[in-house]
C-alpha positions as CSV (number, residue, x, y, z in Angstrom):
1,X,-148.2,-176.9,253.3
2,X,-148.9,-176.8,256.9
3,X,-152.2,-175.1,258.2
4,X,-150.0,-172.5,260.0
5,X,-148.8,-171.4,256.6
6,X,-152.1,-171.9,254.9
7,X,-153.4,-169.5,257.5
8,X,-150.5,-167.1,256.9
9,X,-151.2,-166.9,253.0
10,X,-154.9,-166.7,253.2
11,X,-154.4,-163.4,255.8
12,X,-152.1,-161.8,253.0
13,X,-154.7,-162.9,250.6
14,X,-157.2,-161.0,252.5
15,X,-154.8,-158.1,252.9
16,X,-154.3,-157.6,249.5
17,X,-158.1,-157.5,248.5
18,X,-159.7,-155.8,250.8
19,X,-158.7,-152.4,249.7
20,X,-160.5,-152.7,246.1
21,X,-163.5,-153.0,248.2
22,X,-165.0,-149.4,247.5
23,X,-167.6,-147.9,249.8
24,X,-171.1,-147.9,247.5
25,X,-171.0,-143.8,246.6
26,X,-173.5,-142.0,248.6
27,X,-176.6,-141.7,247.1
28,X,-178.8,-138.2,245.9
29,X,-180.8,-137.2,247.9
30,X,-183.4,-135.1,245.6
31,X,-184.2,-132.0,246.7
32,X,-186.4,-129.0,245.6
33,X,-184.4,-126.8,243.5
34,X,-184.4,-123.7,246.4
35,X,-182.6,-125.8,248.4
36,X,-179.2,-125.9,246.4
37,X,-177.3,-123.0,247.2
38,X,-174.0,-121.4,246.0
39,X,-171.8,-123.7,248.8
40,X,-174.1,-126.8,249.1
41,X,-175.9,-129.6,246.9
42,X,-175.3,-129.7,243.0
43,X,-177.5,-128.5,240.2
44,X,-178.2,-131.3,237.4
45,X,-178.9,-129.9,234.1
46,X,-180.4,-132.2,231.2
47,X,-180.5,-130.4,227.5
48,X,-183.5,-132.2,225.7
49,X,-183.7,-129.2,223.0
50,X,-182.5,-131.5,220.6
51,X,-186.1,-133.1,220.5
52,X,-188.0,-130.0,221.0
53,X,-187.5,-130.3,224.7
54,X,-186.7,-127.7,227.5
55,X,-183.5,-127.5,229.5
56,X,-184.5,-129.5,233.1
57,X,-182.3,-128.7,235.7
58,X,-183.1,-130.3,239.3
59,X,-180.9,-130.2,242.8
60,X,-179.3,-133.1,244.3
61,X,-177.5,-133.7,247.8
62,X,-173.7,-134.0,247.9
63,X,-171.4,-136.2,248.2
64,X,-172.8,-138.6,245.7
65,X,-171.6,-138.9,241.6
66,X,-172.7,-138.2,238.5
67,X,-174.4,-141.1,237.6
68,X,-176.7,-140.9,241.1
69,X,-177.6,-137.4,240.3
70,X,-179.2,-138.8,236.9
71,X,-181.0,-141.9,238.8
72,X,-182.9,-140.0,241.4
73,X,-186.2,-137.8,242.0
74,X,-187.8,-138.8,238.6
75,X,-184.5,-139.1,236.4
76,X,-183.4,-141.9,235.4
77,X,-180.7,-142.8,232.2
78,X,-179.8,-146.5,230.2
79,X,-176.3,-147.6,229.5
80,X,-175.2,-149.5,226.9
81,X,-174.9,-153.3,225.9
82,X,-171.6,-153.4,224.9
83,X,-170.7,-150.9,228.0
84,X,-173.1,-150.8,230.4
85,X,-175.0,-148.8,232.8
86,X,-171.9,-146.5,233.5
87,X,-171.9,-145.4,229.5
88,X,-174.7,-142.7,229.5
89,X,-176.8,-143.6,226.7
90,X,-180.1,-142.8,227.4
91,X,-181.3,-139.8,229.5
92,X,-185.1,-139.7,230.9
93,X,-187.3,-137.3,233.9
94,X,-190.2,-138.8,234.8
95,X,-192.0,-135.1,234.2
96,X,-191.2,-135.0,230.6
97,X,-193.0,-136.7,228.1
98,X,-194.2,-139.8,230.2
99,X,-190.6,-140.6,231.4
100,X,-189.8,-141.4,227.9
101,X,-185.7,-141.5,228.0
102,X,-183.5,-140.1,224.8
103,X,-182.5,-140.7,222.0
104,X,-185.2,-143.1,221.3
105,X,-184.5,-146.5,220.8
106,X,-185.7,-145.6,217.2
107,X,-182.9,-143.4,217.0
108,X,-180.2,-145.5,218.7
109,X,-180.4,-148.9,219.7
110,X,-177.8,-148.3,222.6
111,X,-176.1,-151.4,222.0
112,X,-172.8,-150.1,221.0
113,X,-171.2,-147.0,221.5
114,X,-172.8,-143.8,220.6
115,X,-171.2,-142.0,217.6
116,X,-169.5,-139.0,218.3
117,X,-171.6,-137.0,216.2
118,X,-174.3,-137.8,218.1
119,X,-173.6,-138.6,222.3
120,X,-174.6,-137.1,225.4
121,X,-171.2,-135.4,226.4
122,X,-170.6,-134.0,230.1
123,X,-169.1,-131.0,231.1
124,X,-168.8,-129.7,234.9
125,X,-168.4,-126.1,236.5
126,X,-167.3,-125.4,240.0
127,X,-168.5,-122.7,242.8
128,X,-167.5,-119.5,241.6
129,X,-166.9,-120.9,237.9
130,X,-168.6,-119.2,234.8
131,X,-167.2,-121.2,232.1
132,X,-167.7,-125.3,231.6
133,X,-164.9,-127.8,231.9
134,X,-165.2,-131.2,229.9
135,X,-165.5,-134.2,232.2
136,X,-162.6,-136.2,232.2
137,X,-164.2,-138.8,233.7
138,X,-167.2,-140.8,233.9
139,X,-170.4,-140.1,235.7
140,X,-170.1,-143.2,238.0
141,X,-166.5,-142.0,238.9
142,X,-167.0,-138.1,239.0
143,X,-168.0,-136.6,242.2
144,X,-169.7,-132.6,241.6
145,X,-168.4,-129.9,244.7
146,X,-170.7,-128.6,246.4
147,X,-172.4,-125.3,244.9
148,X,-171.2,-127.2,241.2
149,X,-173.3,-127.4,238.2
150,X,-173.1,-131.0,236.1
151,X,-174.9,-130.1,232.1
152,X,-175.2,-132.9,230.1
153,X,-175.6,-131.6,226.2
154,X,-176.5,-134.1,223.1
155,X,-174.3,-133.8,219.7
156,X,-171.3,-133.6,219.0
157,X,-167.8,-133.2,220.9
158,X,-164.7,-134.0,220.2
159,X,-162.2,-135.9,222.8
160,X,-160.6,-132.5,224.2
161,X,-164.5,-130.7,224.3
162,X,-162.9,-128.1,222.2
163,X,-165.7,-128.8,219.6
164,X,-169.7,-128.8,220.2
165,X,-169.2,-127.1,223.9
166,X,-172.4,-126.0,225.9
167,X,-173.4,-122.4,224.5
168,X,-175.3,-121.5,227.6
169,X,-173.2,-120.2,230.8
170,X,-172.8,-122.2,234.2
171,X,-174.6,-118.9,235.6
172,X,-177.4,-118.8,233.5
173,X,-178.5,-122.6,235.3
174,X,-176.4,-122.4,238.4
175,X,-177.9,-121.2,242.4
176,X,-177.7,-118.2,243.5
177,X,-179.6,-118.0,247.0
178,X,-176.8,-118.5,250.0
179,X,-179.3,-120.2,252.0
180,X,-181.6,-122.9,251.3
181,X,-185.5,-121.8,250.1
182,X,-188.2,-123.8,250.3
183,X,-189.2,-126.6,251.9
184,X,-187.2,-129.9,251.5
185,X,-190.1,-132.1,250.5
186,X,-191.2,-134.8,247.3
187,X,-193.8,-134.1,245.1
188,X,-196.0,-137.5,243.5
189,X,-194.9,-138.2,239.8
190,X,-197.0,-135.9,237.4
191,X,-198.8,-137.7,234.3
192,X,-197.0,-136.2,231.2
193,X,-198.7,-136.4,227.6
194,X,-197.3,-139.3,225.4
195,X,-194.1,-139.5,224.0
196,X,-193.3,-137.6,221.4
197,X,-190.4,-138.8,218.7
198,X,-189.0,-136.2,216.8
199,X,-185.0,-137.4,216.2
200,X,-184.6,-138.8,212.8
201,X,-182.2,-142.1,213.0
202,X,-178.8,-141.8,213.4
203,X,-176.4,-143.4,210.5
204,X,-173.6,-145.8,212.0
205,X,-172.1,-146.2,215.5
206,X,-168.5,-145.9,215.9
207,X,-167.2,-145.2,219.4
208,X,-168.0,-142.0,221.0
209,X,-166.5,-139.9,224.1
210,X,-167.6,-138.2,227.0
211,X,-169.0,-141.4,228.9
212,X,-167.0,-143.3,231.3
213,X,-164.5,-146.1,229.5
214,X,-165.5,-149.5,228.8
215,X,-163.1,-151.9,230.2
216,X,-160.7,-152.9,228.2
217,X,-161.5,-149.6,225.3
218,X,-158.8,-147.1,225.3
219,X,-158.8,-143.5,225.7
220,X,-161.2,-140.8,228.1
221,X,-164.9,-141.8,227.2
222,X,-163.9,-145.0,224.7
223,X,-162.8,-142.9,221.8
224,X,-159.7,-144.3,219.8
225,X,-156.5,-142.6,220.3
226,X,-156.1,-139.3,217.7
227,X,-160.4,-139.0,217.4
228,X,-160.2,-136.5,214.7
229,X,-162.4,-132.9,215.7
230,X,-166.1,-133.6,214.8
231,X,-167.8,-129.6,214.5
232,X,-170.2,-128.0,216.6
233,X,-173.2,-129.2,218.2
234,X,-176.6,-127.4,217.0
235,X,-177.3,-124.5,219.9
236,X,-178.3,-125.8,223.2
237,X,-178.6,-122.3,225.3
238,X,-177.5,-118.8,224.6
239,X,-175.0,-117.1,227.5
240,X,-177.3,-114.0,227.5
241,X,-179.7,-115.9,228.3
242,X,-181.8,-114.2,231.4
243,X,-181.5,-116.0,235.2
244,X,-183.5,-118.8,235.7
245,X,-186.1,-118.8,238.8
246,X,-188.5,-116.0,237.2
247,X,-192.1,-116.9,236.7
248,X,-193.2,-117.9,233.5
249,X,-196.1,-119.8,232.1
250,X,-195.2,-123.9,232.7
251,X,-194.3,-125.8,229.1
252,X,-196.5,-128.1,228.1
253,X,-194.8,-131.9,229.2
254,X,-193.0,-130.7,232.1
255,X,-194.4,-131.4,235.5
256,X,-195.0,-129.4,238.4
257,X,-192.0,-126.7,237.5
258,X,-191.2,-124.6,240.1
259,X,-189.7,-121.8,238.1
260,X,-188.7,-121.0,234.9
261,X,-186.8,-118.9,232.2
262,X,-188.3,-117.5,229.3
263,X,-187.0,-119.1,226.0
264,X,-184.9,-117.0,223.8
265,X,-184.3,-117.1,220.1
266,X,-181.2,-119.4,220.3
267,X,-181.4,-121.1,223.4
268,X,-184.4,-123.8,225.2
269,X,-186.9,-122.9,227.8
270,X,-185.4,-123.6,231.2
271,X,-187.1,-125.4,233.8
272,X,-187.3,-126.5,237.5
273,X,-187.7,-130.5,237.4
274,X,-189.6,-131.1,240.3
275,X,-188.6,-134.2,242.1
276,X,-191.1,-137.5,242.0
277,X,-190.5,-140.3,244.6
278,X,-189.1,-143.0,242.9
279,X,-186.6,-145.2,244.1
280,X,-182.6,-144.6,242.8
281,X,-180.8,-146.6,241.1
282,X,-177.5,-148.2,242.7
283,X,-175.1,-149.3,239.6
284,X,-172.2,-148.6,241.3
285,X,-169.8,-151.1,239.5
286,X,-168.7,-154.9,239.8
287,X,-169.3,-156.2,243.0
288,X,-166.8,-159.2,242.4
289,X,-164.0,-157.9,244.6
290,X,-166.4,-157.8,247.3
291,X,-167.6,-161.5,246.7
292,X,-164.0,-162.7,246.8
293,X,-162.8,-160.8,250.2
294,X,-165.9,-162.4,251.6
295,X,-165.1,-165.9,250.5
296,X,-161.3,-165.6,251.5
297,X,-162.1,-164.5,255.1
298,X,-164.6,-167.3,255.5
299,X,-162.2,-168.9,254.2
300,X,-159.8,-168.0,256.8
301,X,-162.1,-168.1,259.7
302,X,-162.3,-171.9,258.6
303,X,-159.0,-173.1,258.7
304,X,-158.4,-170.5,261.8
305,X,-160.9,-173.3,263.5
306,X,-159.5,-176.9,262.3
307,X,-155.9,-175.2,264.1
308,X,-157.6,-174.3,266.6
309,X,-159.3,-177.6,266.9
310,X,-155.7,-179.5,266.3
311,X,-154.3,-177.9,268.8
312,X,-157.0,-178.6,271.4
313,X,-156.3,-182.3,269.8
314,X,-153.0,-182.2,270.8
């Protein structure tokens, strides 16, 4: 093959990869919670009633996905082994109980995926939108609207989220100042009493839903095609329950809220998760498409100089 044609294949080459070079997703900025407002940031709502916990909720800059919004100002979150870091295993804030992330690795060893009796499932709700939606896609693929509300829930939901859905409203979590309140600044990361284990062991580990695929597993979330219906989650919230941003004494575990809900008889305290400087995570995928446009138009800038050199030969 001459070099003219060698040139010619490499430049389709190039053509052809380049476009699976993503841009890296913007990253969340975090934000105090007065600053999301009905048409701007998202709020990022954590359910840790499971283990005695409170309902965090925190604000995040938009555009950005899922998965940033649970890797920045204190939060952070641990795939799997068999999946990785894109399979929400593991949910942590730095304010809460040292930073200590759950389930506990005594409780689930995160090295395949989660059972479905026992995930953290995601479910969205759009500006204007009282009623949740289950994600249909992964939280390093899903990007919240502005003035949206992203609830992550532990238990159990089927593959449709017809089962186990969130009991508390989008309203009873979601902004409702028009204009930003507050100043836009980052508080230090407050020391939290030691962690405190209260999730017996879960029994098996077949393949769970609601997290982003693995490559190669079928279905929304990994579950296997026809996932029978698994029953209702225990009670994470109650729709009655009263607006959160009211002053109430601060939980015990929970640093530096800036507002909070009283707890009700069927649903967790709510609270304002300040946000801590830490630095985000930036798991945004496989970064081998990049490496291989980069080689083919060095590559290509290479033989573009021996024909250039021939021809000055010549």
């Amino acid at each position: 093959m001459t070099a003219r044609r060698w040139l010619r294949s490499i430049a389709a080459l190039t053509i052809i990869a380049a476009p699976v070079v993503a841009p890296t997703p913007a990253l969340a900025a975090p934000l105090p919670i007065g600053q999301c407002t009905t048409s701007s940031g998202v709020i990022l709502a954590v359910d840790f009633s499971k283990w005695g916990g409170p309902l965090l909720r925190s604000c995040g800059t938009t555009p950005t996905t899922g998965y940033q919004l649970l890797n920045q100002g204190g939060w952070r979150t641990t795939g799997t082994q068999h999946d990785g870091p894109a399979f929400i295993c593991r949910i942590g804030y730095a304010g809460h109980q040292g930073g200590t992330q759950y389930p506990t690795p005594a409780d689930e060893k995160c090295a395949l995926t989660p059972p479905a009796s026992a995930y953290w499932s995601y479910w969205h709700a759009d500006p204007g939108q009282n009623s949740w939606v289950y994600s249909q896609l992964g939280a390093m693929s899903y990007k919240p609207k502005p003035g949206s509300v992203d609830l992550w829930i532990f238990g159990a939901t089927d593959i449709g989220g017809t089962q186990g859905r969130p009991t508390l409203s989008p309203d009873s979590v979601r902004a409702r100042n028009s204009q930003p309140v507050g100043a836009a600044t980052t508080a230090p990361a407050p020391a939290a009493p030691p962690p405190v284990d209260a999730n017996p062991p879960v029994a098996g580990n077949p393949p769970g839903v609601g997290n982003p695929p693995a490559a190669g597993a079928p279905g929304v979330g990994n579950p296997p095609p026809g996932l029978p219906p698994v029953g209702a989650s225990p009670p994470v919230g109650a729709a009655s329950s009263p607006a959160v941003g009211s002053t109430s004494p601060v939980a015990e575990g929970v640093g530096l809220p800036s507002g909070s809900s009283s707890p009700t008889s069927t649903g967790p305290l709510v609270l304002d998760a300040v946000p801590t400087a830490t630095a985000a995570r930036q798991d945004t995928g496989s970064a081998l498409p990049a490496l291989i446009t980069v080689g083919l138009l060095g590559l290509l800038a290479l033989v573009g100089a021996v024909v250039g050199w021939r021809r000055r030969r010549a």
